[in-house]
C-alpha positions in Angstrom: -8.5 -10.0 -40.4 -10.3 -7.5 -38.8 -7.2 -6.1 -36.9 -3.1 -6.2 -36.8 -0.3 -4.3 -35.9 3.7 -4.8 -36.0 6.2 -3.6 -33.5 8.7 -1.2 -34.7 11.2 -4.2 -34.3 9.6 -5.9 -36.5 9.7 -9.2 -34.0 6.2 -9.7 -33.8 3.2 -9.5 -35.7 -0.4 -9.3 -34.1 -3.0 -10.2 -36.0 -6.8 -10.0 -34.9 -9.7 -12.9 -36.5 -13.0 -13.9 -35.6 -12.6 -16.2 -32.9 -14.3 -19.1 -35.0 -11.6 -18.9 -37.8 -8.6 -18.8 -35.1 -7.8 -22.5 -35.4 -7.9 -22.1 -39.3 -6.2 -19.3 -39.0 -3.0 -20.8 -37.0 -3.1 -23.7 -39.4 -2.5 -21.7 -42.0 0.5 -19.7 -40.6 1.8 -22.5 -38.9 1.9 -24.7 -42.4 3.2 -21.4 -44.0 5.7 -21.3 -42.1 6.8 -24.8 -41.4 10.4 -23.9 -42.4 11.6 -21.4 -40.4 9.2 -22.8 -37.5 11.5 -26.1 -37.7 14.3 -23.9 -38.1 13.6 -21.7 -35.1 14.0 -18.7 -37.0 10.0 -18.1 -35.8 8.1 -19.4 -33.4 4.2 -21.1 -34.0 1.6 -19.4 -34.0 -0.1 -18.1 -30.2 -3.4 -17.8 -30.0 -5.2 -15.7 -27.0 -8.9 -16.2 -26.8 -11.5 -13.8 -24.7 -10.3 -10.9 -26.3 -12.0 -8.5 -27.8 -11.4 -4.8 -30.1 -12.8 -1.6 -28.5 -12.2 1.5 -30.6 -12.2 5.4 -30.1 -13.6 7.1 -33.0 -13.3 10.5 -33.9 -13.0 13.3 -36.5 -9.7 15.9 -36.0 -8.2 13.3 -32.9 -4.7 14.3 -35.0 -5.3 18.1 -33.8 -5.7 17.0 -30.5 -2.5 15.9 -28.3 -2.7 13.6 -25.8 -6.0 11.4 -26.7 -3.9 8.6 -27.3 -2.5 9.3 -23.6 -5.9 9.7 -22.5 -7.5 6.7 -23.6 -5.0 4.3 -22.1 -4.8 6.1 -19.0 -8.3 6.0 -18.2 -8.1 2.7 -19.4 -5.2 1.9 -16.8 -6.7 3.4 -13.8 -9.6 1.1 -13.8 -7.5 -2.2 -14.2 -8.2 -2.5 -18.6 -5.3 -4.4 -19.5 -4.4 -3.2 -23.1 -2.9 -6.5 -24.7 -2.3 -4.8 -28.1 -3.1 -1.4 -30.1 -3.3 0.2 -33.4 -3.9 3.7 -35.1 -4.8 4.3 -38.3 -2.8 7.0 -40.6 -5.9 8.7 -40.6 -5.7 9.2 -37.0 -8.9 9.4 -36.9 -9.4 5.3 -34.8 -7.6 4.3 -31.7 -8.3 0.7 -31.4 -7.4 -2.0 -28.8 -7.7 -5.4 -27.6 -8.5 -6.0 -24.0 -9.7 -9.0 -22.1 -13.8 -9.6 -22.9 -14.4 -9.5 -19.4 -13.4 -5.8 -19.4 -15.7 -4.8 -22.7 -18.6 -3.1 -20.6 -16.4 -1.5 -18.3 -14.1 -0.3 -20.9 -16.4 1.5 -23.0 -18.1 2.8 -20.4 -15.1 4.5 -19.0 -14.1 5.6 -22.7 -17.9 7.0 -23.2 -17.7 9.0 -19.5 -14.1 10.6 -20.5 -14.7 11.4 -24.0 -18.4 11.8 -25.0 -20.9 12.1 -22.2 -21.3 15.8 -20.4 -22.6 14.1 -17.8 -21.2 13.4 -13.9 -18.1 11.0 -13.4 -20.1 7.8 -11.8 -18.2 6.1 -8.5 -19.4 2.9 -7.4 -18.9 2.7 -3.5 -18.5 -0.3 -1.3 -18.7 0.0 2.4 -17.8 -2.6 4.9 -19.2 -1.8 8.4 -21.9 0.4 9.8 -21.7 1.0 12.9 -21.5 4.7 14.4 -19.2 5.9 11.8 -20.8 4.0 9.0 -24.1 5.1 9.9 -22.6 9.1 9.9 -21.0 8.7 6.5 -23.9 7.1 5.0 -25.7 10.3 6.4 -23.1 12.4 5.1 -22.9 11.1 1.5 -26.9 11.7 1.8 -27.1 15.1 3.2 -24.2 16.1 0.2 -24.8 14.1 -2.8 -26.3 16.9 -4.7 -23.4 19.4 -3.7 -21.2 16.7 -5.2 -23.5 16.2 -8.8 -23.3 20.5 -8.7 -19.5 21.4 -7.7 -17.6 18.2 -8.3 -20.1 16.6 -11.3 -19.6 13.2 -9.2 -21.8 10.8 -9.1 -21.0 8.4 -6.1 -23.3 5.8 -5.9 -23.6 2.9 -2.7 -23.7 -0.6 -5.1 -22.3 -2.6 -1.9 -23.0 -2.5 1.6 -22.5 -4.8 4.1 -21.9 -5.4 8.5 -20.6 -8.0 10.8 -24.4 -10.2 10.3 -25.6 -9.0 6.7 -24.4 -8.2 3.3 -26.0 -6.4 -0.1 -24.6 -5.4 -3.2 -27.0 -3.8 -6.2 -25.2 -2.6 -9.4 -28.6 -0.3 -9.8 -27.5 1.6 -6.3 -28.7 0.8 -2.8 -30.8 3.8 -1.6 -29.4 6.1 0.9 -32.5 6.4 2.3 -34.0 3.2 2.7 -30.4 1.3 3.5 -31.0 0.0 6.6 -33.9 -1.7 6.0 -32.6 -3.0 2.4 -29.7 -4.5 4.3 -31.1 -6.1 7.4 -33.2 -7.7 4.1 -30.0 -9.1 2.4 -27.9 -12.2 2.6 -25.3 -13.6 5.5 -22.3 -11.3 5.4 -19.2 -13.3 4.1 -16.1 -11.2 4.0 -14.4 -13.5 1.1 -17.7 -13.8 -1.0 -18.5 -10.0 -0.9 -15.0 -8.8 -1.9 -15.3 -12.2 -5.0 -18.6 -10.5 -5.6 -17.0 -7.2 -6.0 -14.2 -7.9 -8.2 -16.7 -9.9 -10.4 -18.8 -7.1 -11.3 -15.9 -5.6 -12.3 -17.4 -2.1 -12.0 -15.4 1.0 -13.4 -14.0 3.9 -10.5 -14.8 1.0 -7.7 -13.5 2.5 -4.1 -13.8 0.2 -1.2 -14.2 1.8 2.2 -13.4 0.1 5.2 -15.3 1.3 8.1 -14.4 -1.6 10.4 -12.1 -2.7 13.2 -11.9 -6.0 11.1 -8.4 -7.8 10.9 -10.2 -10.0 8.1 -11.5 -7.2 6.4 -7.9 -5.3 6.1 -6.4 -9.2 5.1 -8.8 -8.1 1.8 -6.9 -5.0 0.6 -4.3 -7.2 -1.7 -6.9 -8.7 -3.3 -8.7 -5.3 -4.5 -5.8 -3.1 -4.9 -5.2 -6.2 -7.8 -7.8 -5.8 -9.3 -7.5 -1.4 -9.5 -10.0 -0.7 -6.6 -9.1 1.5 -4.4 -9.0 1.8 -1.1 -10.2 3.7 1.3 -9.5 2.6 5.2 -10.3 4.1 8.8 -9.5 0.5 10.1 -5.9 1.0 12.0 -5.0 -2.9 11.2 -3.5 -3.4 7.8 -1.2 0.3 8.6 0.3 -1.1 12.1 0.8 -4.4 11.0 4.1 -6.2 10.4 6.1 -3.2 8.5 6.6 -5.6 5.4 3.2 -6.2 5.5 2.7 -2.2 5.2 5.1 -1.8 2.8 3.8 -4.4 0.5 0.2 -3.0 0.3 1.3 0.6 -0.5 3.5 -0.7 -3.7 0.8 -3.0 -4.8 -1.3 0.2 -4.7 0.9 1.7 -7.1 1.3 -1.2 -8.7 -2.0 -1.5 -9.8 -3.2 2.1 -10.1 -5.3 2.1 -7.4 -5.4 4.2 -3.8 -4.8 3.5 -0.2 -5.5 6.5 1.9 -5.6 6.1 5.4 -6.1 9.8 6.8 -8.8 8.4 9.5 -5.8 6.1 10.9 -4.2 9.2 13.1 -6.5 12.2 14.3 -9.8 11.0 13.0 -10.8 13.7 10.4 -7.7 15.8 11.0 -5.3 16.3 8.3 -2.6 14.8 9.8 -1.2 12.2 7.5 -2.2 14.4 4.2 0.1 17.4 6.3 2.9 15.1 6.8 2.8 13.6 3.3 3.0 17.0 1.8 5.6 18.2 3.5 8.1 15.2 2.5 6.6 15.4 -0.8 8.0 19.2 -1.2 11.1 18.7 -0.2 10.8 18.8 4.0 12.2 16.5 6.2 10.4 15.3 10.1 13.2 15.9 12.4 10.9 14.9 15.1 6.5 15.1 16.0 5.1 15.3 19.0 1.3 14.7 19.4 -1.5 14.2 21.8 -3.0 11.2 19.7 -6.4 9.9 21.9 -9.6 11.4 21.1 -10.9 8.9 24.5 -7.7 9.5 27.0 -7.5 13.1 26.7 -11.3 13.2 27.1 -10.9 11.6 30.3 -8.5 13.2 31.8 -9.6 16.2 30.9 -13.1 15.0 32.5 -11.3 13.1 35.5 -11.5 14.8 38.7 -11.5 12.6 41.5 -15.0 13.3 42.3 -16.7 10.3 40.0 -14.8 7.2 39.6 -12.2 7.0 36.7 -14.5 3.7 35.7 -17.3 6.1 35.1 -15.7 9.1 33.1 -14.2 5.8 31.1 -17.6 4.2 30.1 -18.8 7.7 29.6 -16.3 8.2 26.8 -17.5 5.0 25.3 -21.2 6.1 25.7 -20.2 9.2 23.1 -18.7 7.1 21.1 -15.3 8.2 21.9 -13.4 5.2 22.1 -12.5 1.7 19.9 -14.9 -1.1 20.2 -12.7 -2.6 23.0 -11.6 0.4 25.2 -8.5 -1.1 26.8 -7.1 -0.5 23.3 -7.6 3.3 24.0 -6.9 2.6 27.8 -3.2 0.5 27.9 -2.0 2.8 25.2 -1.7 0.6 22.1 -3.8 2.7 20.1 -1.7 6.0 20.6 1.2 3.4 19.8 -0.5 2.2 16.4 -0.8 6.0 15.3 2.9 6.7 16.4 4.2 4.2 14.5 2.1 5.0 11.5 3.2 8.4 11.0 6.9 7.4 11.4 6.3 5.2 9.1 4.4 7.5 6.8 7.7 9.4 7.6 9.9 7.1 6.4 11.1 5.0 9.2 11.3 1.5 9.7 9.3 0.6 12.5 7.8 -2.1 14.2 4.7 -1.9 17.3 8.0 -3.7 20.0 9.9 -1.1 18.9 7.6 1.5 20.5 8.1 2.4 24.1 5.0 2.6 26.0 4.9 3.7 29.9 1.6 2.6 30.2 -0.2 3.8 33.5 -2.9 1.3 34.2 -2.7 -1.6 36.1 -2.0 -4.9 35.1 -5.2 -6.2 36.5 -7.5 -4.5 34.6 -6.0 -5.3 30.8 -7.0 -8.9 31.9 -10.4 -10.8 31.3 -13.1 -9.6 29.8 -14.6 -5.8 29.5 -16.9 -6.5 31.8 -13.9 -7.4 34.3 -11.7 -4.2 32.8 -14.4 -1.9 34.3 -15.1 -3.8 37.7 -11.4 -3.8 37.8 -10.6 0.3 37.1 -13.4 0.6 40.5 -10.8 -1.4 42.6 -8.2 0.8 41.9 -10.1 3.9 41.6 -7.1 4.8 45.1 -4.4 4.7 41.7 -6.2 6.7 39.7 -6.7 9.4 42.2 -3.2 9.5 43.1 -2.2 10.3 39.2 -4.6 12.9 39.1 -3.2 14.3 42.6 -0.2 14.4 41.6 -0.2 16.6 38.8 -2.7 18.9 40.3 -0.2 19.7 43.5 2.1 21.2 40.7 -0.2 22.6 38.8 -0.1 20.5 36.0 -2.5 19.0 33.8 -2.1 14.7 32.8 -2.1 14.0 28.9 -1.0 11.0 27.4 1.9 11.7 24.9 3.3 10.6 21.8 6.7 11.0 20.7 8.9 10.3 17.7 12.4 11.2 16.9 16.0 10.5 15.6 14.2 7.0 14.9 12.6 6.2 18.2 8.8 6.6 19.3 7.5 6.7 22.7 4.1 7.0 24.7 3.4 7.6 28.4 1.2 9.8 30.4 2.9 13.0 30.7 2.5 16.0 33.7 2.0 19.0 31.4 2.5 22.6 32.7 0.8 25.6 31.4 3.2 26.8 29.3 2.9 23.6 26.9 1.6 23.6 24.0 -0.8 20.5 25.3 -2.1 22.7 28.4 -5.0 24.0 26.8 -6.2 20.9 24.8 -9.9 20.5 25.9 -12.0 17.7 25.2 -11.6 15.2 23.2 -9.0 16.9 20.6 -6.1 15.7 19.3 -2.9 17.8 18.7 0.5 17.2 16.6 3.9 19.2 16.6 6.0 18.7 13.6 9.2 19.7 14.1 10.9 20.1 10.2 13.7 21.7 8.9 11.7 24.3 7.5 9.8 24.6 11.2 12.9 23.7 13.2 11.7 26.4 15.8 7.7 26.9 15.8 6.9 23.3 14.9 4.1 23.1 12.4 0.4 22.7 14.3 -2.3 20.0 13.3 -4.9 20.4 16.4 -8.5 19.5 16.2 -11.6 17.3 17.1 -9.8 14.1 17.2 -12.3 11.0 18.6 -15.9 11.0 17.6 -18.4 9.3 14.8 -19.0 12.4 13.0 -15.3 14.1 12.2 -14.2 10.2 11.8 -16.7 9.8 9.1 -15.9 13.4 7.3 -12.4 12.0 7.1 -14.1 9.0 5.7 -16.0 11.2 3.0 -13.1 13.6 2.4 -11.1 10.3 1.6 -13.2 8.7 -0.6 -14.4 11.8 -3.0 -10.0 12.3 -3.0 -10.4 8.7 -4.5 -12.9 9.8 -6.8 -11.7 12.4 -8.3 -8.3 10.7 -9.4 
């Protein structure tokens, strides 16, 4: 025997053998005990194979609180299942059994907490790059030594992939030479890369979604099970069914992992973080209103009557203002995903039908293709002048609003007069009023740089070294 340990209820005994001698060993005890077995005062012998003893070592570990705690935390935040300890008088041995699958990752996580001086190593996987992908993976360049320096973090790209091409490297994929590494790799399969992931079964694994992908956000169940956390700027898996919501957030708790969103509402802006701290400390959201479009304020803010609405539309796609498809951006149902994911962060049920949204473009051009959205925004370039006439004549300014409160949520372009706290919103920034009981009369301010590769990706980053450093 080459381990045991009893419970203090003395209704179990857990004895550890070479796996060889396990059948003898069972044999034995179950002959031993033939008896009581036939009695059901005991029950035979179980025997768990795969397993295998990893043990923390140490002189004085008794004059130190909390190693114990420690071990099994660090243990439990990467996804080691501990299926049975023991401690030595001594105090001077912490051993467990876990799963042999987990061995390498186990005492590597053990040797990073307790022995090595060295930087906490993060192993990255990114899903889509595309304008923001490209920025982060710039990003994550331009700061990894600040990071080694400031943070002592080590975050290093094993798995990359986009829509045609996938690449995972356990050695690190070089942040210089990535794009030519992955247009090098294998066809990109969504189900294979995230099997591929939870195979390597790498310790302090964050997955970053930088995609508009509903298959990519069906994949979040399947790592938050296995403790990798997640890190999402794709709007899907937050504004989908609420149960659906709910679910992934306690399966993130569940399993020790992360789900931050802050990318989800106001692009680098800490909007959700802001809101989560104020219910965490005690506030309540009596009601938010927000300017949520990076791409609709841009354009109105651009739109004059003088150059087609079509045009100031495609230009805000040009600068990458907008979502892949921009009739998302355009119809509203964008600025009704964000709503509904703050009131939900908030604490309200909600679902997207319950969300009132006064949309202002015709019907006509939310039909066919993109192609046809555009040709279709020139035809009624006479509707879109009008809107902008109108609010001009009273000297007010057109922003599409977001509202939420006593339960409901709302969107709808808006004529905003100049003493609003929208007025003077340039550009493509994005702006939220919370309205608490601790700011029940100046409502609490989030404004900033809301559309846009770069601030998207900082939130990205900023998201993704909060996961790290858990």
């Amino acid at each position: 025997m080459i381990f045991i340990t009893q419970g203090s209820s003395e209704h179990s005994i857990c004895v550890g053998v070479d796996e060889i001698a396990a059948l003898k060993a069972k044999e034995a005890v179950d002959n031993t005990f033939a008896f009581e077995i036939a009695a059901k005062k005991v029950e035979p012998l179980i025997i768990e194979n795969d397993l295998a003893i990893i043990a923390l070592v140490g002189d004085n570990m008794k004059n130190h609180p909390g190693i114990c705690g420690k071990m099994f935390a660090a243990l439990g935040r990467n996804g080691v299942n501990v299926r049975a300890i023991a401690q030595g008088s001594s105090e001077k041995n912490i051993s467990a059994v876990v799963a042999a699958k987990d061995v390498k990752k186990a005492i590597n996580i053990l040797h990073e907490d307790f022995f090595e001086t060295s930087n906490k190593q993060v192993n990255l996987f990114i899903t889509g790059v595309g304008n923001v992908g490209k920025k982060l993976l710039a990003q994550m360049l331009q700061q990894h030594e600040y990071l080694q320096q400031h943070l002592r973090l080590n975050i290093k790209l094993v798995g990359l992939a986009s829509s045609k091409k996938m690449l995972i490297n356990e050695d690190g994929i070089s942040l210089n030479t990535w794009q030519q590494d992955l247009e090098n790799a294998g066809p990109m399969d969504i189900n294979s890369f995230v099997h591929t992931i939870s195979s390597k079964n790498l310790r302090n694994s964050i997955f970053a979604d930088v995609t508009a992908s509903n298959t990519v956000a069906e994949c979040y169940q399947e790592l938050f099970e296995k403790s990798i956390s997640v890190v999402a700027c794709n709007k899907i898996a937050c504004s989908s069914a609420f149960n659906v919501y709910k679910e992934l957030k306690h399966k993130a708790r569940e399993y020790n992992s992360l789900f931050l969103f802050e990318t989800n509402v106001g692009a680098g802006l800490p909007i959700i973080s802001t809101l989560n701290d104020l219910l965490r400390s005690g506030d309540t959201i009596n009601k938010m209103q927000a300017v949520l479009s990076g791409t609709l304020n841009y354009v109105f803010n651009n739109y004059n009557g003088e150059k087609p609405f079509a045009t100031i539309v495609q230009q805000a796609q040009d600068e990458g203002y907008t979502e892949p498809d921009p009739r998302l951006d355009l119809s509203g149902m964008d600025v009704m995903r964000k709503i509904m994911i703050l009131a939900r962060e908030a604490g309200e049920k909600i679902e997207m039908e319950d969300i009132e949204n006064s949309s202002f473009m015709p019907p006509s051009c939310m039909q066919g293709s993109v192609d046809d959205f555009y040709k279709e925004m020139l035809r009624h370039e006479d509707h879109f002048r009008k809107l902008y006439e109108a609010a001009k004549t009273t000297g007010a300014k057109l922003k599409f609003v977001a509202a939420y409160e006593n339960g409901k949520a709302k969107v709808g372009l808006q004529h905003i007069d100049a003493q609003h706290d929208f007025y003077h919103l340039y550009g493509k920034d994005n702006v939220v009023l919370f309205y608490t009981n601790r700011y029940a009369d100046q409502p609490l301010v989030v404004k900033g740089a809301g559309a846009g590769a770069e601030v998207t990706a900082s939130g990205v980053f900023a998201d993704i070294i909060r996961a790290a450093r858990v």
